[in-house]
PDB file with one MODEL, atoms N, CA, C and O in Angstrom:
MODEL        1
ATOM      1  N   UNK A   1      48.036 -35.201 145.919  1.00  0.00           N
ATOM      2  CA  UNK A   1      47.798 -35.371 147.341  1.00  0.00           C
ATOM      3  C   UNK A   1      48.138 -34.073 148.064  1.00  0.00           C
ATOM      4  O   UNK A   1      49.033 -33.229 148.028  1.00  0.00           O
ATOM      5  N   UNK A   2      47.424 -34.220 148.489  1.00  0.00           N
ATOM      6  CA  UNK A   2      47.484 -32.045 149.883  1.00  0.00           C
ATOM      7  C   UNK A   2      48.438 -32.580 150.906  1.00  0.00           C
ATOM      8  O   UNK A   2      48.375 -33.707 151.397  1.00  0.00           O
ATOM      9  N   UNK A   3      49.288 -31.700 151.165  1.00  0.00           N
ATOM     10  CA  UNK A   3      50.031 -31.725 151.714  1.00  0.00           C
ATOM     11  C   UNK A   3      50.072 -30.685 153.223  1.00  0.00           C
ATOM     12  O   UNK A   3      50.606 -30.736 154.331  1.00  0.00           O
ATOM     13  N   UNK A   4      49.034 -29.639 152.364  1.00  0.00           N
ATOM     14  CA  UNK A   4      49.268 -28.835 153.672  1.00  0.00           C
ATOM     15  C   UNK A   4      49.899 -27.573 153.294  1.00  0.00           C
ATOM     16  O   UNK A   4      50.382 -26.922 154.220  1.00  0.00           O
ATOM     17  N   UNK A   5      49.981 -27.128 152.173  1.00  0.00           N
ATOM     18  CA  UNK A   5      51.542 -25.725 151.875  1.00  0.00           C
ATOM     19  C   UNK A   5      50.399 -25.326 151.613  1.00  0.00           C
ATOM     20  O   UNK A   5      49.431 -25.885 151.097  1.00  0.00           O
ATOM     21  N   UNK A   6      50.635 -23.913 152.158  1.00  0.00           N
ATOM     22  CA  UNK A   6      49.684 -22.658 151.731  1.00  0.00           C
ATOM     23  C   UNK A   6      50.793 -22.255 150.613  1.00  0.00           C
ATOM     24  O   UNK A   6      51.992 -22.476 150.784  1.00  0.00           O
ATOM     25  N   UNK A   7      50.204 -21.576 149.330  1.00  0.00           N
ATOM     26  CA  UNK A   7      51.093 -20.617 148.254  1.00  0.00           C
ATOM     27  C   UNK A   7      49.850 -20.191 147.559  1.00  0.00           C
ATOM     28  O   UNK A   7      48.663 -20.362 147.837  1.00  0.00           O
ATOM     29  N   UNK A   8      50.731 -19.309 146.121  1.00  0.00           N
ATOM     30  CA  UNK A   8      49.501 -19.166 145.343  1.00  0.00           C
ATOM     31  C   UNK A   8      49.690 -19.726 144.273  1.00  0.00           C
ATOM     32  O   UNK A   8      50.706 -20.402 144.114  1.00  0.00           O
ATOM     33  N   UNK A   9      48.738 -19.575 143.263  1.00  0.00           N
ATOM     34  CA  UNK A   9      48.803 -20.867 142.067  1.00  0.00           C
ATOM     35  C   UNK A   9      49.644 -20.859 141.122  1.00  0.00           C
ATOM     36  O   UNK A   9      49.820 -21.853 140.417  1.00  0.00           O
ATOM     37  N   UNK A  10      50.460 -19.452 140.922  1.00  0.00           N
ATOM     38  CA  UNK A  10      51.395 -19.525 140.377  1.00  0.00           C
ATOM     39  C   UNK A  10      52.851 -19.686 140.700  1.00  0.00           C
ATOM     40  O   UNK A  10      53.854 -19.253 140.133  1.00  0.00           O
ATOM     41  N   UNK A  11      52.674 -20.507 141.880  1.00  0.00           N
ATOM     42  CA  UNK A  11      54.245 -20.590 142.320  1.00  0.00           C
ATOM     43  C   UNK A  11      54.240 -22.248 142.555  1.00  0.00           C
ATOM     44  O   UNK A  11      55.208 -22.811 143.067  1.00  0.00           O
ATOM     45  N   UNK A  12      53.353 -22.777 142.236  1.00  0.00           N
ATOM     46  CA  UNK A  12      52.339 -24.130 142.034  1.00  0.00           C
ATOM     47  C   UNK A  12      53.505 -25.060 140.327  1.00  0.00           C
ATOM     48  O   UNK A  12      53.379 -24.849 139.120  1.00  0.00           O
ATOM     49  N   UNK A  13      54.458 -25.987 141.054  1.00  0.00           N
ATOM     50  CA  UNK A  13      55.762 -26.471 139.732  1.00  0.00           C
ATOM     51  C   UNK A  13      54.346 -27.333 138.933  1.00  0.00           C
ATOM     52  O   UNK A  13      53.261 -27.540 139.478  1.00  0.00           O
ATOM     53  N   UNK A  14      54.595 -27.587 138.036  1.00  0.00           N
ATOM     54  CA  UNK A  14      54.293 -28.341 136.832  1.00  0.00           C
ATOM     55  C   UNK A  14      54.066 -29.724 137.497  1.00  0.00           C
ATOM     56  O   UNK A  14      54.734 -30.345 138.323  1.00  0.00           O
ATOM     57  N   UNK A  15      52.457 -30.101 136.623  1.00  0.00           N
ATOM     58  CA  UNK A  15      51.977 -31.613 137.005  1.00  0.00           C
ATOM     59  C   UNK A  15      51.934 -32.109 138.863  1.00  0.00           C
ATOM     60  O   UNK A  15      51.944 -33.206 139.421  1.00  0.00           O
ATOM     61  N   UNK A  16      51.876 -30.404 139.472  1.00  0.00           N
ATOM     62  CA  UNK A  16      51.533 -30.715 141.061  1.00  0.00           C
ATOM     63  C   UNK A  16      50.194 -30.363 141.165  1.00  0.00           C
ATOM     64  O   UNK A  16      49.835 -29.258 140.759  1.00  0.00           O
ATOM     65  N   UNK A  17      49.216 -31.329 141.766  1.00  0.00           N
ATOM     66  CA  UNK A  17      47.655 -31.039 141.803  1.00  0.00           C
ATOM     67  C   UNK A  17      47.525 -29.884 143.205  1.00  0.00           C
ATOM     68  O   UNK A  17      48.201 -29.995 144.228  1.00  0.00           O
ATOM     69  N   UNK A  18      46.629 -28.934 142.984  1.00  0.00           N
ATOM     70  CA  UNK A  18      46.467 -28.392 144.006  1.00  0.00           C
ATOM     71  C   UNK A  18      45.187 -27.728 144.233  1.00  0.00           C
ATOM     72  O   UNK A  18      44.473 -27.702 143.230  1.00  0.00           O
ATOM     73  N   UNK A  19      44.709 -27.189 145.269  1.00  0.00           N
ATOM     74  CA  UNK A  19      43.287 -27.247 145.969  1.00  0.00           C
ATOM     75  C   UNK A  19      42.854 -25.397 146.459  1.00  0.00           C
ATOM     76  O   UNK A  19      42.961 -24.858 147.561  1.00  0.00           O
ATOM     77  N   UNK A  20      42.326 -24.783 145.042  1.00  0.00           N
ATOM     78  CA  UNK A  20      41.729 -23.529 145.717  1.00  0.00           C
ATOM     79  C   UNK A  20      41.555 -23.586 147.043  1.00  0.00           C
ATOM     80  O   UNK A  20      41.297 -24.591 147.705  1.00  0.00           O
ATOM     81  N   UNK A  21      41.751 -22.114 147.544  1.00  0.00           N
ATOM     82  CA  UNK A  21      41.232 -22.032 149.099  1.00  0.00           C
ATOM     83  C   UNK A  21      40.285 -20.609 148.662  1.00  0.00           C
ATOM     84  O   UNK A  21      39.090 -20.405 148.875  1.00  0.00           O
ATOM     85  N   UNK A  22      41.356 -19.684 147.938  1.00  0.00           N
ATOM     86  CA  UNK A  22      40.096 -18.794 147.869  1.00  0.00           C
ATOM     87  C   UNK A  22      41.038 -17.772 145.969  1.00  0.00           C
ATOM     88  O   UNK A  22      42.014 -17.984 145.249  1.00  0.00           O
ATOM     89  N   UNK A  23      39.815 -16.670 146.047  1.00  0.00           N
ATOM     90  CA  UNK A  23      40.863 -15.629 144.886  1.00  0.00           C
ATOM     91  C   UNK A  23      40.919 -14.432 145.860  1.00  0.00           C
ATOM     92  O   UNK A  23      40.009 -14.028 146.584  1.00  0.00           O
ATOM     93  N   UNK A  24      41.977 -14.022 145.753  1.00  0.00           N
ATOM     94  CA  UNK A  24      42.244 -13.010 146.400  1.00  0.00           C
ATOM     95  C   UNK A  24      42.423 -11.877 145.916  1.00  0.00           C
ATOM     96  O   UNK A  24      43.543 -11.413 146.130  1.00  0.00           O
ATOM     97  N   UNK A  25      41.077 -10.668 144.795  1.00  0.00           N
ATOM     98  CA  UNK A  25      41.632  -9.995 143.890  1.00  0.00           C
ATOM     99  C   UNK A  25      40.090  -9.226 144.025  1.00  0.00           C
ATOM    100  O   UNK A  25      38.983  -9.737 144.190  1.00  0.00           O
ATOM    101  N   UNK A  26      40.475  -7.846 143.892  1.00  0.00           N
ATOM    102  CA  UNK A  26      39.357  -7.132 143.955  1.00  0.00           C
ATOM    103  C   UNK A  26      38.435  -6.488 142.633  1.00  0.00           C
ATOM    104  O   UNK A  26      37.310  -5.989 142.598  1.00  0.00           O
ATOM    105  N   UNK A  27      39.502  -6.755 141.538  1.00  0.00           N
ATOM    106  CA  UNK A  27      38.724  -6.806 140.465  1.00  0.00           C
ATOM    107  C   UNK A  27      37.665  -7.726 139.985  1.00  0.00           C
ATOM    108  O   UNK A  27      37.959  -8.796 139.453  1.00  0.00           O
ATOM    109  N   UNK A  28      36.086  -7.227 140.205  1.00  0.00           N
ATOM    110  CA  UNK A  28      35.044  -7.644 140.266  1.00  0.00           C
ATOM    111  C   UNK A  28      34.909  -8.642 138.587  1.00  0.00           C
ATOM    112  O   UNK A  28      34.387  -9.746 138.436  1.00  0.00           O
ATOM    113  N   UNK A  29      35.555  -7.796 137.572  1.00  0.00           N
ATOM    114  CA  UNK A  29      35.730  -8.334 136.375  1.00  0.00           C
ATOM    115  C   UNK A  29      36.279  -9.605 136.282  1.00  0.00           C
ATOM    116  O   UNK A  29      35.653 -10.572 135.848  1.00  0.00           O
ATOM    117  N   UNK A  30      38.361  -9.666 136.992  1.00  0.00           N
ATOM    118  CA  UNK A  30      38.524 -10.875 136.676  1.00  0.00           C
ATOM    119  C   UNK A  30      38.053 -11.564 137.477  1.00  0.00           C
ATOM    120  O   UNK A  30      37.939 -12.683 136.978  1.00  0.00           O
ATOM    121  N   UNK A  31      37.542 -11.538 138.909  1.00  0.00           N
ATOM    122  CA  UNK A  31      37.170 -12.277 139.814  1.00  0.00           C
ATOM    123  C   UNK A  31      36.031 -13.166 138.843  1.00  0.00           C
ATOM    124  O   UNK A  31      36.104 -14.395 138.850  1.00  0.00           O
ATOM    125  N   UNK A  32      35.114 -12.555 138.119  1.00  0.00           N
ATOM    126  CA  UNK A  32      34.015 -13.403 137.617  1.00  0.00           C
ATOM    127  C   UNK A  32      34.451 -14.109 136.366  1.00  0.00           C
ATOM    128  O   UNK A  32      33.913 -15.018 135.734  1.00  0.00           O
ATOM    129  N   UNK A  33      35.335 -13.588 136.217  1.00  0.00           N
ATOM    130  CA  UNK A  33      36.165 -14.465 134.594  1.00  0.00           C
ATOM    131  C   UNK A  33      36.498 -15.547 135.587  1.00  0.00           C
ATOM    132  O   UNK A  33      35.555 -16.335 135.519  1.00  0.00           O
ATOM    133  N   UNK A  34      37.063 -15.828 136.162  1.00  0.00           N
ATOM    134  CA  UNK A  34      37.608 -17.158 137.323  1.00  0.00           C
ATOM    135  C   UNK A  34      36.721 -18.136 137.560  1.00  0.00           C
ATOM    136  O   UNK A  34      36.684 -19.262 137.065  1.00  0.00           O
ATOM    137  N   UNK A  35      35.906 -17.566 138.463  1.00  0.00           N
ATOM    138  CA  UNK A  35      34.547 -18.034 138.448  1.00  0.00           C
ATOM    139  C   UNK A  35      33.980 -18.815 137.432  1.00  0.00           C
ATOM    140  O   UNK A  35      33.409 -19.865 137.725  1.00  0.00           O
ATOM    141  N   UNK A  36      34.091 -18.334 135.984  1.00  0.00           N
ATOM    142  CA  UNK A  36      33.826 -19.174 134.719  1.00  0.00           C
ATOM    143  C   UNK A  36      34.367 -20.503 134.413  1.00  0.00           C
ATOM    144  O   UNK A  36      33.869 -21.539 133.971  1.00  0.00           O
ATOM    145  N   UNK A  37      35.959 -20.025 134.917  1.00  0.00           N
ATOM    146  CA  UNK A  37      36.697 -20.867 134.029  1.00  0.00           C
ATOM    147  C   UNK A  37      36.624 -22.190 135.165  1.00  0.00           C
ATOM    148  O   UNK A  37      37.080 -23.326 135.032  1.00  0.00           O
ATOM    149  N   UNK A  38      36.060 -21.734 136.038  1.00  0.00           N
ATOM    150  CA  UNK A  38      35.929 -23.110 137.150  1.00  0.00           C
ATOM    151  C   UNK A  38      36.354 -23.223 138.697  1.00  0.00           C
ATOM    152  O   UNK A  38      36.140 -24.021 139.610  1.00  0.00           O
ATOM    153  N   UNK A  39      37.325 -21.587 138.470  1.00  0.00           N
ATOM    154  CA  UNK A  39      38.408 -21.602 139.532  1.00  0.00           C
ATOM    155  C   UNK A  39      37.577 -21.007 140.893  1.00  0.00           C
ATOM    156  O   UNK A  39      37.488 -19.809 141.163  1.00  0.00           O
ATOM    157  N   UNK A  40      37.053 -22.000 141.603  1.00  0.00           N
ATOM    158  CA  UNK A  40      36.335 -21.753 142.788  1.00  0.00           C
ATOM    159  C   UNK A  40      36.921 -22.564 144.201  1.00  0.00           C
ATOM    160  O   UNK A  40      37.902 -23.303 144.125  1.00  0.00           O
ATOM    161  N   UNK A  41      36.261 -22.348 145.365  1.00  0.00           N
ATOM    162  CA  UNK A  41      36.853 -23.218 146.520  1.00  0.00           C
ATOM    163  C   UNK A  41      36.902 -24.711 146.005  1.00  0.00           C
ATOM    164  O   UNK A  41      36.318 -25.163 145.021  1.00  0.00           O
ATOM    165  N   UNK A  42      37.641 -25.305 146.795  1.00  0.00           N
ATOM    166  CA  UNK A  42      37.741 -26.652 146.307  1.00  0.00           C
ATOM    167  C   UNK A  42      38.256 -27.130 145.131  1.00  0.00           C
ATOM    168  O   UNK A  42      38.481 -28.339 145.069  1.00  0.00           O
ATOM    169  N   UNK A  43      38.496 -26.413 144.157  1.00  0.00           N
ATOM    170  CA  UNK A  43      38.697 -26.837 143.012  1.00  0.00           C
ATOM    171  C   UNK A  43      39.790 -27.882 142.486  1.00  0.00           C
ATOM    172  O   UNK A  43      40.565 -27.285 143.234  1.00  0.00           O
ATOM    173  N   UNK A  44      40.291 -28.508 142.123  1.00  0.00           N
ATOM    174  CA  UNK A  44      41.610 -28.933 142.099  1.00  0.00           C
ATOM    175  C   UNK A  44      42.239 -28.601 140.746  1.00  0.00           C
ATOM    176  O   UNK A  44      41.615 -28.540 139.687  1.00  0.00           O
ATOM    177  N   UNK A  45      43.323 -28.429 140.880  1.00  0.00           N
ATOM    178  CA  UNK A  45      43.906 -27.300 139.238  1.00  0.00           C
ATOM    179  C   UNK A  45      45.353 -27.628 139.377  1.00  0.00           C
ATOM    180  O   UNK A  45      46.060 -27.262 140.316  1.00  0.00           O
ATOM    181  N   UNK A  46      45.641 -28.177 138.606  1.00  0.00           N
ATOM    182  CA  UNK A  46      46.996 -28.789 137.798  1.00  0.00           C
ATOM    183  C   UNK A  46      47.703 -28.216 136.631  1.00  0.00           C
ATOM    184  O   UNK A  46      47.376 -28.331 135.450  1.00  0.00           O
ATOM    185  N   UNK A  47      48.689 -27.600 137.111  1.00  0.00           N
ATOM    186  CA  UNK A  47      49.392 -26.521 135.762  1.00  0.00           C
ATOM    187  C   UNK A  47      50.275 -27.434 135.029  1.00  0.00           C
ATOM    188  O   UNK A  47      51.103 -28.181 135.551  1.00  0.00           O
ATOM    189  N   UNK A  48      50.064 -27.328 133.938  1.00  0.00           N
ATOM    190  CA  UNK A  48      50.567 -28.693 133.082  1.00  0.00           C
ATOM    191  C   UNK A  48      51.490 -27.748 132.301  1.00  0.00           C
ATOM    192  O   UNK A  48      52.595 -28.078 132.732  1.00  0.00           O
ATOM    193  N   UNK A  49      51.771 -26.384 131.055  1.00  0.00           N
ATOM    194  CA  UNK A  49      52.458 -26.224 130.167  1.00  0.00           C
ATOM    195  C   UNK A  49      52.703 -24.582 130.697  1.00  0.00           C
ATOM    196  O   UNK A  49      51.811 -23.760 130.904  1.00  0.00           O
ATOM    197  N   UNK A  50      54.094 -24.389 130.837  1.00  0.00           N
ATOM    198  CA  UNK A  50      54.716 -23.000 130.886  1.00  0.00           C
ATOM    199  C   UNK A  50      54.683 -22.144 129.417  1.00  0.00           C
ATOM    200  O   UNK A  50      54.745 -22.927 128.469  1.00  0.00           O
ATOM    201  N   UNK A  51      54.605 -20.790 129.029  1.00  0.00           N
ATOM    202  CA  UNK A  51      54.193 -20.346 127.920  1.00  0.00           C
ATOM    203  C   UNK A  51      56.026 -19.864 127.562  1.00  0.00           C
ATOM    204  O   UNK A  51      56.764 -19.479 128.468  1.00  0.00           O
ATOM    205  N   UNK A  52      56.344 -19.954 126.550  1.00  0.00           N
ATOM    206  CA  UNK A  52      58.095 -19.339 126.427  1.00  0.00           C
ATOM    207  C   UNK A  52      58.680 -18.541 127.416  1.00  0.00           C
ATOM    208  O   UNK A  52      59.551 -18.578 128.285  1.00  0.00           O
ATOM    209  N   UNK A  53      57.767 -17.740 126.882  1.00  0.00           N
ATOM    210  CA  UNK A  53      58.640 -16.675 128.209  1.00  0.00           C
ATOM    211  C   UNK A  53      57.987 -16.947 129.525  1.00  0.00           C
ATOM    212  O   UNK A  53      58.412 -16.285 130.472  1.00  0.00           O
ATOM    213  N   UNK A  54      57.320 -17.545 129.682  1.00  0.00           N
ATOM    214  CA  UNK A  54      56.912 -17.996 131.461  1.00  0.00           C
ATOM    215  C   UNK A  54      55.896 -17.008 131.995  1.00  0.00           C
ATOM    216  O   UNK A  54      55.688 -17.011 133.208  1.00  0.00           O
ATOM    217  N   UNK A  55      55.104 -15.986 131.051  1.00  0.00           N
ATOM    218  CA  UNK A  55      54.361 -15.049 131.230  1.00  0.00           C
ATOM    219  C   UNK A  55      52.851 -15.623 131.881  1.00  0.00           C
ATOM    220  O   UNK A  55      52.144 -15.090 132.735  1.00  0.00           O
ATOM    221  N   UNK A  56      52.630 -17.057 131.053  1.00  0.00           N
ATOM    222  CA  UNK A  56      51.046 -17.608 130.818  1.00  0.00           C
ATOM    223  C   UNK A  56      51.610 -19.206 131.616  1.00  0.00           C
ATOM    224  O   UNK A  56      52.769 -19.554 131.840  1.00  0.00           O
ATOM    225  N   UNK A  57      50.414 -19.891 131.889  1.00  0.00           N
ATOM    226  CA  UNK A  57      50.760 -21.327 132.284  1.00  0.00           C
ATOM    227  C   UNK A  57      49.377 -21.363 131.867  1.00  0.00           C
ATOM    228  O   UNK A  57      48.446 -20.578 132.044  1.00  0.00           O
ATOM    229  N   UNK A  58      49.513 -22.897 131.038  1.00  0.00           N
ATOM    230  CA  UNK A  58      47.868 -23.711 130.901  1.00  0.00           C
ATOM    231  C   UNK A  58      47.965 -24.488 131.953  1.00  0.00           C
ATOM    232  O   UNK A  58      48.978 -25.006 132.424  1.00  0.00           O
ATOM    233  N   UNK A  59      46.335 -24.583 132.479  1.00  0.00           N
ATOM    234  CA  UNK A  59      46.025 -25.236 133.626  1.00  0.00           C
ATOM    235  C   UNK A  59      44.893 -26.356 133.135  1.00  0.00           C
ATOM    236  O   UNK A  59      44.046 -26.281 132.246  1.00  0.00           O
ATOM    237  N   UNK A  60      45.167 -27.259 133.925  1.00  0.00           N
ATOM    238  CA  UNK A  60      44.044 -28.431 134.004  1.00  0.00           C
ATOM    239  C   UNK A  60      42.692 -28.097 134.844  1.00  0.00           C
ATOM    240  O   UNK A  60      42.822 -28.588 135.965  1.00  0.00           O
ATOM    241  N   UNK A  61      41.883 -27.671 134.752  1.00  0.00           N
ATOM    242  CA  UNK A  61      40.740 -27.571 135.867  1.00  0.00           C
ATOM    243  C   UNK A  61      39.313 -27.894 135.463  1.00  0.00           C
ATOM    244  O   UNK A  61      38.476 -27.126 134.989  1.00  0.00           O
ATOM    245  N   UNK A  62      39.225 -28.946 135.693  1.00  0.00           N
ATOM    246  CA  UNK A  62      37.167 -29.527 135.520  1.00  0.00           C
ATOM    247  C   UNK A  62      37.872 -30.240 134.357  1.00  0.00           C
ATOM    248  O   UNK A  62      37.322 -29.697 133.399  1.00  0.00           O
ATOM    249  N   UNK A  63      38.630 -31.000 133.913  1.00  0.00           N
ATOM    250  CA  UNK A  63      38.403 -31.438 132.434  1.00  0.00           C
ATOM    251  C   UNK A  63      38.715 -30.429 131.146  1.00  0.00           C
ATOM    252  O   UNK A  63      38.669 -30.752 129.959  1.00  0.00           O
ATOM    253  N   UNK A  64      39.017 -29.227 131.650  1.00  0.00           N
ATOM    254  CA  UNK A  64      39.360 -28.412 130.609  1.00  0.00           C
ATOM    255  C   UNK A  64      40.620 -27.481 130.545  1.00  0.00           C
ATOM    256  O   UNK A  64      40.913 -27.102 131.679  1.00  0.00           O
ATOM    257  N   UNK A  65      41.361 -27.049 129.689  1.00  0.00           N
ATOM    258  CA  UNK A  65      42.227 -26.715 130.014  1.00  0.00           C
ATOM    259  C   UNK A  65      42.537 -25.117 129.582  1.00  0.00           C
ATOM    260  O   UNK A  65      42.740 -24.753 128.424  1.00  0.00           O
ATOM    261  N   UNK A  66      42.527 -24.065 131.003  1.00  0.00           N
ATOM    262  CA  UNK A  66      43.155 -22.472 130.360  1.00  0.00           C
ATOM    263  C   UNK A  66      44.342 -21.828 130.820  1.00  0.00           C
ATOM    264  O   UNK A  66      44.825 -22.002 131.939  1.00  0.00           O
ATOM    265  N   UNK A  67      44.807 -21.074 129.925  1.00  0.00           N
ATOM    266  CA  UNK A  67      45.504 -20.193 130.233  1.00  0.00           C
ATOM    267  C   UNK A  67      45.448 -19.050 131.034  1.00  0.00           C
ATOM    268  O   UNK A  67      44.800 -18.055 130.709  1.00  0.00           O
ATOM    269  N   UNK A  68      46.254 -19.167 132.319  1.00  0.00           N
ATOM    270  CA  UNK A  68      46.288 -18.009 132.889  1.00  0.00           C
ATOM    271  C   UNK A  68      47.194 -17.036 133.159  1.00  0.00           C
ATOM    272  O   UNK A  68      47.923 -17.466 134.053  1.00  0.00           O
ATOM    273  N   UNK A  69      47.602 -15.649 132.752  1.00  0.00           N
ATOM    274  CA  UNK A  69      48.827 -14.538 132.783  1.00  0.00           C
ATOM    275  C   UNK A  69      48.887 -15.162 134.543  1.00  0.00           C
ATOM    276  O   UNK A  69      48.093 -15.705 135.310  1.00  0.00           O
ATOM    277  N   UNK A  70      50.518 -14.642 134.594  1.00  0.00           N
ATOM    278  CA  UNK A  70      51.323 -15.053 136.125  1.00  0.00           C
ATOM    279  C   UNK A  70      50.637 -14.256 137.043  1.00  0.00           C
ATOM    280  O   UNK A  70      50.265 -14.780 138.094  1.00  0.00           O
ATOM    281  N   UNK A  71      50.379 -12.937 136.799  1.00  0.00           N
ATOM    282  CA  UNK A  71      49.521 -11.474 137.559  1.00  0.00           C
ATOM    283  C   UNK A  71      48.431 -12.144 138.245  1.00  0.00           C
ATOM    284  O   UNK A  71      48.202 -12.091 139.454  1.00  0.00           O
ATOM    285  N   UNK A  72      47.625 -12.932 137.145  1.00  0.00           N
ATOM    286  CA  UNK A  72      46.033 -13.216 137.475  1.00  0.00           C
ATOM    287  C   UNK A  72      46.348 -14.827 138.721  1.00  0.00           C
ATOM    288  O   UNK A  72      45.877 -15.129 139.818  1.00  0.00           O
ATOM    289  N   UNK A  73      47.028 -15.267 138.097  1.00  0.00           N
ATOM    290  CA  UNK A  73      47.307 -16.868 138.662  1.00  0.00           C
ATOM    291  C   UNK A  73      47.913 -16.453 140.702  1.00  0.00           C
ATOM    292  O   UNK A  73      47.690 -17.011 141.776  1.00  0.00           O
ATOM    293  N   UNK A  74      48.535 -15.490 140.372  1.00  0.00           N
ATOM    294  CA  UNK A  74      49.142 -14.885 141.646  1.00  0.00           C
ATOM    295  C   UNK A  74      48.283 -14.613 142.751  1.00  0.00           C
ATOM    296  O   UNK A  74      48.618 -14.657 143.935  1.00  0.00           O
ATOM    297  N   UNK A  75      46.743 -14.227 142.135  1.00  0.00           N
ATOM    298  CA  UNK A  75      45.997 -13.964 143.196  1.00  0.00           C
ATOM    299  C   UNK A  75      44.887 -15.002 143.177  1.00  0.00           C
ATOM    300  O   UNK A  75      43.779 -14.552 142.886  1.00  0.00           O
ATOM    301  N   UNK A  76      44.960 -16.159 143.401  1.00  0.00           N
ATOM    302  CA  UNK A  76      44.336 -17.497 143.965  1.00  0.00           C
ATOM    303  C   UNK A  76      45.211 -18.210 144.806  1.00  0.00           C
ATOM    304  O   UNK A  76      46.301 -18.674 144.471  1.00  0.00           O
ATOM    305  N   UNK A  77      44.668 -18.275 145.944  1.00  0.00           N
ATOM    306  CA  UNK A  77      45.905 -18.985 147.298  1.00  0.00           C
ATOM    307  C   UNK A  77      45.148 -20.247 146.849  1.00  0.00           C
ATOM    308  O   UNK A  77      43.998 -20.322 146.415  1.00  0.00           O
ATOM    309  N   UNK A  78      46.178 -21.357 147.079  1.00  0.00           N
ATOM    310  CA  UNK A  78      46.000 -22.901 146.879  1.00  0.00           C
ATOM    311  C   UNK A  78      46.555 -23.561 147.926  1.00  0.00           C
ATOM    312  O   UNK A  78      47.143 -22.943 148.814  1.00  0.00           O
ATOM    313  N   UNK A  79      46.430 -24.851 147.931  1.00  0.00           N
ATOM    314  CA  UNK A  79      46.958 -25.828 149.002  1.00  0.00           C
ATOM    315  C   UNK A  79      47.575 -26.747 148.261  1.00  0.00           C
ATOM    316  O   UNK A  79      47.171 -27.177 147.181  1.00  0.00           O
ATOM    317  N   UNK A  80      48.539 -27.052 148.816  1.00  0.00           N
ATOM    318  CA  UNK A  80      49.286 -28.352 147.955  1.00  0.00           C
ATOM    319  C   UNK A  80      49.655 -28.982 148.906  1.00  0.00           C
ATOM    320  O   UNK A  80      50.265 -30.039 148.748  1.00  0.00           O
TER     321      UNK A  80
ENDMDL
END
């Protein structure tokens, strides 16, 4: 359920659903890797598993589930 908090997706705790607003990253490369993996407006994306060292988090998004480094996850603002 949206609540209303602006953050970005990696500051997003474990098994909290939350709602792309936008990516905020000027690399044309990963911007379109994102794009792939599903991560667009609206989206809803649920970080389910922290990686050991807390570097990576797998995410829930469309039915499928990826890994994203903290760097990359940092620049998608979400709503929760």
């Amino acid at each position: 359920m949206n609540k209303g908090v602006l953050t970005t997706l990696d500051k997003v705790k474990l098994n909290t659903s939350c709602t792309v607003i936008n990516i905020n990253n000027k690399d044309n490369k990963l911007f379109n890797r994102m794009l792939d993996f599903g991560i667009v407006k609206n989206s809803v994306i649920t970080p389910l598993y922290k990686g050991i060292f807390g570097c990576t988090v797998a995410y829930l998004i469309k039915d499928s589930v990826i890994a994203l480094r903290k760097e990359d996850a940092s620049s998608v603002n979400v709503i929760i």
